[in-house]
N, C-alpha and C positions, 0 to 999 in steps of 0.2 A: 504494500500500500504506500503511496506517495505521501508525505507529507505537507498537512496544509497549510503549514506557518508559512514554506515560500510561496506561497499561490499569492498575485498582485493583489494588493488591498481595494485597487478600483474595483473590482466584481465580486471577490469575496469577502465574506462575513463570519462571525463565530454563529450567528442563527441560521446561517444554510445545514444544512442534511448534505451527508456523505454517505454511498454506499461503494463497496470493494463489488465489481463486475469484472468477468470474464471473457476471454476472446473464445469464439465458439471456433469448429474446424473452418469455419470458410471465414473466418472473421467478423462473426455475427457477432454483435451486443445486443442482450437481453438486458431493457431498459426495466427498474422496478417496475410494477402497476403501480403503486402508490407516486411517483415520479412523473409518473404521465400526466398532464392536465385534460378534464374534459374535454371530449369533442379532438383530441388529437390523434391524427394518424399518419401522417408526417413531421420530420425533421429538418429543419436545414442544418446540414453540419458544417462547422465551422474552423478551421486550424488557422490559430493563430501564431505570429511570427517566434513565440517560444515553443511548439510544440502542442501548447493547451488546444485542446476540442471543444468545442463551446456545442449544445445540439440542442438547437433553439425550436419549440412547435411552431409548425405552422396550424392553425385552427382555422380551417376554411369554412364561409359562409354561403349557404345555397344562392343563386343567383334570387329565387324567388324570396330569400324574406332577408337580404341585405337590405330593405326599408325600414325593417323594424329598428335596427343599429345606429340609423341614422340620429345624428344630436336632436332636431327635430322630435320624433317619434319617442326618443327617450327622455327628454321632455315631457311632454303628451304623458306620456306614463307614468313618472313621475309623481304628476299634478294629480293625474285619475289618483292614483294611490293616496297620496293625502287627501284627495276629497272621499275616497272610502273609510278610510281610517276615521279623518272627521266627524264622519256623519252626513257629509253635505251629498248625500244621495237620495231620491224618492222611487221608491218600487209603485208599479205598478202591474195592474190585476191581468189586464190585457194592452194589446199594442194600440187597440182604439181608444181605450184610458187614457193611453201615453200623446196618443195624437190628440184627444179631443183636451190634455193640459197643455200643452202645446200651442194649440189656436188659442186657450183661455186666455195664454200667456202673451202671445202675440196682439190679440187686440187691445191690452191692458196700455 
């Protein structure tokens, strides 16, 4: 096992996690599960000018709901969330309920 004391102090820390991994017959690495982030199934690997491997996730987003991501929509989401949390929501019975407070509200 390498030790961490020489590792650069710009990337490393005493609260990162270290595990000892081995090289498989074809030079496979077997990444913990607990190491992997959500949603990742590639890597980019990285070697940097000392030797260090850096093997950064790439976490890819469907084309169809990269609008939710948007600052916009996370936003929106947000707000919804503290007006649920608040209280500041009204249920209603049916969708013509919802429409006929809606006109009530509109010719007010």
């Amino acid at each position: 096992m390498i030790p961490l004391d020489g590792i650069s102090v710009l990337w490393y820390n005493e609260a990162m996690v270290s595990k000892e991994i081995k090289l498989g017959k074809r030079n496979q690495v077997t990444i913990p599960r607990d190491f992997i982030p959500k949603g990742a199934r590639e890597f980019q690997c990285v070697k940097q000018e000392d030797g260090t491997l850096l093997l950064i996730p790439e976490i890819r987003i469907p084309a169809t709901q990269e609008y939710f991501w948007t600052r916009r929509w996370q936003e929106g989401e947000r707000e919804a969330s503290e007006d649920i949390h608040s209280g500041r929501i009204r249920r209603h019975a049916s969708a013509d309920a919802l429409l006929a407070r809606l006109e009530q509200k509109r010719k007010k």
